[in-house]
C-alpha positions as CSV (number, residue, x, y, z in Angstrom):
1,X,-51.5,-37.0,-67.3
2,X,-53.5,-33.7,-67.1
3,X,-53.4,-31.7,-63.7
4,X,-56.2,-29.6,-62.4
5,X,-56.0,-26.3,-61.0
6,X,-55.6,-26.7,-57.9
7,X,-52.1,-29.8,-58.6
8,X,-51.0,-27.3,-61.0
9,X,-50.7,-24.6,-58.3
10,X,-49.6,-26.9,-55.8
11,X,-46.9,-28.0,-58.2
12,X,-45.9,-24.1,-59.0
13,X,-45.5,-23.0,-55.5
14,X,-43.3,-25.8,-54.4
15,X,-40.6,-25.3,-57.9
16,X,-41.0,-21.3,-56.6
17,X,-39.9,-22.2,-53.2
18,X,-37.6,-24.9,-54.4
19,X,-35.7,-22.4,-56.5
20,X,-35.2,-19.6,-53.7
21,X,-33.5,-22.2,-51.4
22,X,-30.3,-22.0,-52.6
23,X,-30.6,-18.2,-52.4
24,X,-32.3,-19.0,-48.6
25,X,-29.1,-20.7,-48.1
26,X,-26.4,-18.4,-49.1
27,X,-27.8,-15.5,-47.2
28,X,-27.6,-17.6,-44.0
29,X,-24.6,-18.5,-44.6
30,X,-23.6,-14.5,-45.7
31,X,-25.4,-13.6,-42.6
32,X,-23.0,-16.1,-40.6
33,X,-19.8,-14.9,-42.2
34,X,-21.3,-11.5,-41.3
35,X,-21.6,-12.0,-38.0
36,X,-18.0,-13.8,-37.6
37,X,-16.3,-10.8,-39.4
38,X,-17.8,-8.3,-37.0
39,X,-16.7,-10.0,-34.1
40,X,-13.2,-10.7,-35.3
41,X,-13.1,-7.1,-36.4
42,X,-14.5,-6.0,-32.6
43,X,-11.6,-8.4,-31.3
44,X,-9.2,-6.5,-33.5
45,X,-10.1,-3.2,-32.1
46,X,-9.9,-4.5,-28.5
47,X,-6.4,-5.5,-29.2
48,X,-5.1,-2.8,-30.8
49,X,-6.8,-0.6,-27.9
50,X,-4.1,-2.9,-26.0
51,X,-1.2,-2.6,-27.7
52,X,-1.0,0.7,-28.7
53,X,-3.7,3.0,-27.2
54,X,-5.0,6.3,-27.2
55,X,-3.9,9.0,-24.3
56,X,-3.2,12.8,-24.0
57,X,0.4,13.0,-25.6
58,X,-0.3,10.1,-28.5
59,X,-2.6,8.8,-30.7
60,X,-3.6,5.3,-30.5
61,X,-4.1,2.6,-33.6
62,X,-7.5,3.4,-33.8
63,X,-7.0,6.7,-34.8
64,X,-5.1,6.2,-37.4
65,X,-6.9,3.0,-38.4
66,X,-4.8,0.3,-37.7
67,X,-7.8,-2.2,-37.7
68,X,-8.6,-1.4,-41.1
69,X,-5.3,-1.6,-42.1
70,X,-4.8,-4.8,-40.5
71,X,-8.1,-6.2,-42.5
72,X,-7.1,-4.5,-46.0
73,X,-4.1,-6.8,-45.9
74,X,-6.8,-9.9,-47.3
75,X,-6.3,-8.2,-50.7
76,X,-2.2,-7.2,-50.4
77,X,-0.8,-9.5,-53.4
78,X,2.5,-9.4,-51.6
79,X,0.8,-11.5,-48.3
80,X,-0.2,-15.0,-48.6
81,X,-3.3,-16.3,-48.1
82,X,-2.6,-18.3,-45.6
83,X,-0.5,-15.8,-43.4
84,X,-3.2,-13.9,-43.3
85,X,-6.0,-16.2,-42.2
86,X,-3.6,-17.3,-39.5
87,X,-3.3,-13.7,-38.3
88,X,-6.8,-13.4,-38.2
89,X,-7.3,-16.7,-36.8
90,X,-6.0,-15.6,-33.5
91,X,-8.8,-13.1,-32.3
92,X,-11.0,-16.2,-33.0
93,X,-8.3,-18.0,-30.7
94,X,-8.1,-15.1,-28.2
95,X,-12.0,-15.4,-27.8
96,X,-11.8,-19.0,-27.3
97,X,-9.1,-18.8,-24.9
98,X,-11.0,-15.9,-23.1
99,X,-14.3,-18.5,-22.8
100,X,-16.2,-15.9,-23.9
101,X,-16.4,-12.8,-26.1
102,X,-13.1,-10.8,-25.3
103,X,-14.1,-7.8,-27.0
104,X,-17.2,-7.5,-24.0
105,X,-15.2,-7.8,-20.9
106,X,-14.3,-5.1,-19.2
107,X,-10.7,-3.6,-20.4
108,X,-8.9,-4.6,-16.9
109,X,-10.1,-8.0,-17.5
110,X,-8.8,-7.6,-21.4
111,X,-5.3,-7.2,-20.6
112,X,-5.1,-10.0,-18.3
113,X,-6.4,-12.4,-20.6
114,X,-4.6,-11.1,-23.5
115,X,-1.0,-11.4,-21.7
116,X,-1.9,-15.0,-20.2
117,X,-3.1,-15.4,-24.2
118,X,0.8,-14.3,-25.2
119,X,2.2,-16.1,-22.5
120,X,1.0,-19.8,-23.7
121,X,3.2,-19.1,-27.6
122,X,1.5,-16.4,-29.3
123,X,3.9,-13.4,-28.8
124,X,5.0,-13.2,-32.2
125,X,1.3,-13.0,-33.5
126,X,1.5,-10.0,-31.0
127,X,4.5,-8.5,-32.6
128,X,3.3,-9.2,-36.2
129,X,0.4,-6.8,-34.9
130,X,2.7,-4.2,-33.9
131,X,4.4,-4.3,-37.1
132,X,1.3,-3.6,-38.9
133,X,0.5,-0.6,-36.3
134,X,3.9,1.1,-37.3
135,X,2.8,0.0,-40.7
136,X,-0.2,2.2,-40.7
137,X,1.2,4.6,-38.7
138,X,3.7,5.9,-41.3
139,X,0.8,4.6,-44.2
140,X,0.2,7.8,-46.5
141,X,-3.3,9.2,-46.2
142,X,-4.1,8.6,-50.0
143,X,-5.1,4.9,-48.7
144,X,-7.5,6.2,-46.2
145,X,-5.3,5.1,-43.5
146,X,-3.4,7.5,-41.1
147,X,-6.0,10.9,-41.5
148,X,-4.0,14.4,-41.5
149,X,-0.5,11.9,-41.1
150,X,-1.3,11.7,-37.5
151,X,0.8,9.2,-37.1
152,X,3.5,11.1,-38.9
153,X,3.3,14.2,-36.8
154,X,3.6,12.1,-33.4
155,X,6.7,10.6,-34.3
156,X,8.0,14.1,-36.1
157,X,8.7,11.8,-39.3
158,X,8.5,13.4,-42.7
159,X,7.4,11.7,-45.6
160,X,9.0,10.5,-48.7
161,X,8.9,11.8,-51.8
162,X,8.1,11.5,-54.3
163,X,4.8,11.0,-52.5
164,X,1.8,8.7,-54.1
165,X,-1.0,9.8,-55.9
166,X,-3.9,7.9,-57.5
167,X,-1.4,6.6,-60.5
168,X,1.7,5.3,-58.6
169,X,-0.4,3.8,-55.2
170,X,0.5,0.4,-54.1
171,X,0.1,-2.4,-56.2
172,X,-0.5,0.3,-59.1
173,X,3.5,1.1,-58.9
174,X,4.5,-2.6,-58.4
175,X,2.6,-3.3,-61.8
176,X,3.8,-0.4,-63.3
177,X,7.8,-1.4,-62.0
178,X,6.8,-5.0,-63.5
179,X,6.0,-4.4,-66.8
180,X,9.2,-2.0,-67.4
């Protein structure tokens, strides 16, 4: 069978096109997981602007970045998986429960929904949260968490020592402990 020019063509643009669906596909689909993220992450920050926020005589868990924290625990060998996609599950809850984004209603409104959220079983999610605010709090700035020890110098606590540096930061030191 020989094809003319203008089949042959025909035949070339559709195996072009055929081949960049898959890549088509995977950036919708990155673009959707994207868009998710951010609005968990937004969620996150509305929380924690809940639980613990900013005023006058302290700072809050955005300041010493308790939301990235929270989200840098997806790559913590020591936390499962699964705990931690059911931790983050809940702001996907929360903005179901809320019927509507939570993070975009006013931050009166937040608090109501969020304690009615905590009132139907989902205190200990609450508390889990905490737990990783206090985490963060005391974190040592090396990981990019707790700037100038903010956290630190609000609750007048001293740090450890020996202190990390770039050879002996978490998991590094767990390895390290491991193989000795």
């Amino acid at each position: 069978m020989i094809l003319d020019r203008k089949e042959f063509i025909k035949s070339v643009l559709v195996l072009g096109a055929a081949s960049q669906l898959p890549w088509i596909i995977s950036c919708t689909d990155q673009e959707k997981d994207d868009r998710v993220n951010l609005k968990i992450n937004t969620t996150l920050q509305a929380v924690l602007n809940i639980l613990l926020p900013h005023s006058k005589s302290r700072p809050g868990a955005l300041d010493f970045f308790a939301d990235k924290y929270i989200r840098s625990l997806k790559n913590d060998p020591q936390i499962k998986k699964e705990s931690y996609d059911k931790l983050m599950a809940n702001f996907a809850n929360l903005d179901e429960f809320s019927k509507q984004d939570f993070y975009q209603v006013d931050q009166k409104e937040q608090k109501k929904i969020f304690k009615s959220f905590l009132d139907k079983g989902n205190e200990t999610w609450a508390s889990q949260l905490m737990t990783y605010c206090f985490e963060a709090m005391l974190c040592h700035p090396i990981y990019n968490i707790n700037p100038n020890e903010i956290g630190n110098v609000w609750l007048d606590h001293t740090m450890g020592v020996p202190e990390p540096d770039k050879k002996n930061m978490y998991p590094q030191i767990l390895k390290t402990i491991r193989e000795n």
